[in-house]
C-alpha positions as CSV (number, residue, x, y, z in Angstrom):
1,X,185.1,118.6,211.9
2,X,185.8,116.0,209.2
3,X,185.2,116.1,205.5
4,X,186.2,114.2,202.6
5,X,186.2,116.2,199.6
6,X,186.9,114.4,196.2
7,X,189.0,111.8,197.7
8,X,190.5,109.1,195.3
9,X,192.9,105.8,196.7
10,X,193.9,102.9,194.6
11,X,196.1,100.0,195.4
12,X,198.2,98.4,193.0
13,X,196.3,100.0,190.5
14,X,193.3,98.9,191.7
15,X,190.5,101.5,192.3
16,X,189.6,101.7,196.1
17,X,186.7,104.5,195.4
18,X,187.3,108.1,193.4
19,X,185.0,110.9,194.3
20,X,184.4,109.8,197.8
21,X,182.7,113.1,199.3
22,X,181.4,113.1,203.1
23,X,181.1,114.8,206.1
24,X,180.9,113.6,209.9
25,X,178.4,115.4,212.2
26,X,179.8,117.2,214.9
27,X,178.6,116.2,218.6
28,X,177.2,113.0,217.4
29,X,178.6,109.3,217.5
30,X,178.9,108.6,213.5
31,X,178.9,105.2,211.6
32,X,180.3,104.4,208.5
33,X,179.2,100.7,207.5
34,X,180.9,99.3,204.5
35,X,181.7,95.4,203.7
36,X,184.8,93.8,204.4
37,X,187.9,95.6,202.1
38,X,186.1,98.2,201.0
39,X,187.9,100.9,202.4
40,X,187.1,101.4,206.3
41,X,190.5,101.1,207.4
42,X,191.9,103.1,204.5
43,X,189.5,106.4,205.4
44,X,190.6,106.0,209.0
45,X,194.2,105.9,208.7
46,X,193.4,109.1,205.8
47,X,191.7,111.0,209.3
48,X,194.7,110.8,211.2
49,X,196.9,111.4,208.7
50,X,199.1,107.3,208.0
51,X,197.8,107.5,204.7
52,X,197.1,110.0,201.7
53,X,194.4,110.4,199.0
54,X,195.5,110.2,195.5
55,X,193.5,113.0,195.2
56,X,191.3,115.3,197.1
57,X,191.2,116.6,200.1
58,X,190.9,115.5,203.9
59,X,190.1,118.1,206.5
60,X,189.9,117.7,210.3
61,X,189.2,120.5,212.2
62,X,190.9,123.1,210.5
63,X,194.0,120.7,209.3
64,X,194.2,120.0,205.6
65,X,195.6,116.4,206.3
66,X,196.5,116.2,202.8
67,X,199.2,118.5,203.3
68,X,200.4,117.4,206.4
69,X,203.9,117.0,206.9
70,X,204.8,114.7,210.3
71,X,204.8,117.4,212.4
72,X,201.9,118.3,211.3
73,X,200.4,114.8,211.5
74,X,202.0,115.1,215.4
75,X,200.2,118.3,215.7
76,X,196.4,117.1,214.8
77,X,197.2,113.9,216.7
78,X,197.1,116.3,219.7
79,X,193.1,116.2,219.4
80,X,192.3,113.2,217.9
81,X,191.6,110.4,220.0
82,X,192.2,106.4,217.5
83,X,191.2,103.4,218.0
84,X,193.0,100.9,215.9
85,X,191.6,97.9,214.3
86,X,194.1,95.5,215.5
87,X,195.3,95.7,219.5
88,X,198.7,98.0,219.8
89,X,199.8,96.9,223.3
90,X,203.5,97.4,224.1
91,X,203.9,94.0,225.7
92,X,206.8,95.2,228.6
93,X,204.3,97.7,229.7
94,X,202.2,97.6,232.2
95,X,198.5,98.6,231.3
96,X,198.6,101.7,233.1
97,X,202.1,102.7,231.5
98,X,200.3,101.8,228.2
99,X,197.5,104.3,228.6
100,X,200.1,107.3,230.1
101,X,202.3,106.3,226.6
102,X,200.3,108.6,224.9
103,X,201.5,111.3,227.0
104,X,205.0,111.7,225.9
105,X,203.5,111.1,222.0
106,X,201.4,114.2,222.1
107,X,203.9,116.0,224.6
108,X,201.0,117.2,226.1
109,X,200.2,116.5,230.2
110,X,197.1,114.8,230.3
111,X,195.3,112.9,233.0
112,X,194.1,109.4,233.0
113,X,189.8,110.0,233.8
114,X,188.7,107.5,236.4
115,X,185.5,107.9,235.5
116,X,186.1,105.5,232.5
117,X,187.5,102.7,234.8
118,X,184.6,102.9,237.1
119,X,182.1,102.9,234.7
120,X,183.7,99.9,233.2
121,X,185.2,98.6,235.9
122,X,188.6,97.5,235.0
123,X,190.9,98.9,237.4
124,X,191.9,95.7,238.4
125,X,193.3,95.9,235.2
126,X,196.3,98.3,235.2
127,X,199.1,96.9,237.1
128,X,199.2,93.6,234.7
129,X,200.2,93.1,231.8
130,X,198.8,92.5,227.9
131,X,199.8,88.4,228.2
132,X,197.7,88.3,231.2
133,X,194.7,90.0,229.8
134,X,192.5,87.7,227.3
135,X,192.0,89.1,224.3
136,X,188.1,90.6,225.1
137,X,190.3,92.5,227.8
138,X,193.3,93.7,225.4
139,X,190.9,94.7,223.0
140,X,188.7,96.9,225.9
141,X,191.9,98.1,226.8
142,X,193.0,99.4,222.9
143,X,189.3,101.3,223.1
144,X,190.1,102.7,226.2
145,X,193.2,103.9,225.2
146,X,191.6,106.4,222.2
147,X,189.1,107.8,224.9
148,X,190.9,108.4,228.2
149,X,192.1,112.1,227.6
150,X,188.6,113.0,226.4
151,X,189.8,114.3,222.6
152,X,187.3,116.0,221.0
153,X,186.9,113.7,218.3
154,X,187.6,109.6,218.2
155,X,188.1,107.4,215.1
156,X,187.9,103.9,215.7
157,X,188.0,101.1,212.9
158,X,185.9,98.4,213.9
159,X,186.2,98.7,217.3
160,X,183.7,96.0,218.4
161,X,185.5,93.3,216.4
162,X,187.2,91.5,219.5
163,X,185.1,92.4,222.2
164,X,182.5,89.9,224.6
165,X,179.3,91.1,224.3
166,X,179.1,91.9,228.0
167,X,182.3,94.4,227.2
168,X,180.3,95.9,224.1
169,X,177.7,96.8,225.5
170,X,179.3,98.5,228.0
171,X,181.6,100.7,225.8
172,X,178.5,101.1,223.6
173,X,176.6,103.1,226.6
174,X,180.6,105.0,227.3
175,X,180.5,106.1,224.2
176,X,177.1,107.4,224.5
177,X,178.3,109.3,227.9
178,X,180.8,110.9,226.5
179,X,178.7,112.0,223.8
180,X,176.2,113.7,225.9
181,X,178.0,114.8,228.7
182,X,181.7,115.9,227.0
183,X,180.4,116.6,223.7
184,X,182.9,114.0,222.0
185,X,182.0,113.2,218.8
186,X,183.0,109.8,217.2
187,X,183.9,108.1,214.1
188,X,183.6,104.2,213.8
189,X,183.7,102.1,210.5
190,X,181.9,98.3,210.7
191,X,180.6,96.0,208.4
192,X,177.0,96.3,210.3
193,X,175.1,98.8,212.1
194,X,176.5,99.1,215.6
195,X,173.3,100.8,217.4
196,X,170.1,102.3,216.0
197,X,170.9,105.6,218.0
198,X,174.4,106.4,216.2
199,X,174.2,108.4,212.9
200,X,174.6,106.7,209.7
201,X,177.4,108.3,207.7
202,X,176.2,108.7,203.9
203,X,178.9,108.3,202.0
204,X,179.2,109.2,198.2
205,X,181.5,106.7,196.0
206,X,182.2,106.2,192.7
207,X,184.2,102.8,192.4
């Protein structure tokens, strides 16, 4: 579903990792834990196709991302649910109209799953907007914007980062749900181990 295959990224000459060889587990809710600028952000953004190796290859599904041209990024996009590290909410929007904005992105109809606002119960939520939300809320609302449509796979980059606890824990046991029950398989990056059940990602640098 997603392998990294002899991926290399450097930064203004600076060496990010080379060789960085991987592969996510299907049907599971996957982990990679790394330290602060070490590259969590950067593999993400390689999934969905914002960045590219220097050299290597990216697969998802059967997409060679590395090749990707931006219709092709629009393409894979089509199945791939993100969750991005900072909050992207269109501030004229409602929160409703920000979760159906993905809609006319993937030109694809797709349906809003109430089952995700009842099980945690924000519905109360969708008719205002970000500037009324705190930021615990903004940030449950960014998470529940990369899971809504059920993709088959979500990447998330730090995910956890602004949440209450109250709020993780209760995306936490989503996630789980739609693990089991819809077969979704995840992606997050942290800088610690976000729950003893999830899979620890091994990941193979050189740096």
């Amino acid at each position: 579903m997603v392998e990294f295959i002899d991926v290399s990224k450097s930064y203004s000459g600076k060496v990010l990792f080379r060789s960085l060889n991987f592969r996510v587990v299907p049907n599971r809710i996957n982990q990679i834990i790394l330290p602060q600028s070490r590259g969590k952000s950067t593999i993400v953004k390689m999934i969905y196709g914002a960045q590219k190796p220097d050299s290597g290859f990216v697969r998802v599904f059967d997409f060679n991302v590395s090749d990707l041209n931006y219709s092709g990024i629009l393409l894979l996009r089509r199945y791939l649910g993100i969750i991005f590290e900072d909050i992207r909410l269109i501030s004229t929007m409602t929160i409703k109209e920000n979760l159906s904005a993905i809609t006319r992105l993937t030109k694809r109809n797709l349906y809003l799953s109430d089952e995700i606002f009842e099980m945690l119960n924000i519905g109360y939520l969708l008719d205002k907007y970000p500037c009324e939300l705190s930021i615990s809320e903004q940030s449950l609302v960014n998470i529940v914007r990369g899971i809504i449509y059920n993709f088959p796979l979500v990447v998330a980059d730090e995910p956890f980062r602004y949440l209450s606890e109250e709020y993780k824990r209760k995306v936490i046991e989503l996630f789980k749900h739609l693990n089991k029950e819809k077969g979704i398989t995840f992606l997050l990056t942290s800088i610690n181990s976000i729950d003893d059940e999830f899979f620890d990602v091994e990941l193979n640098i050189e740096a």
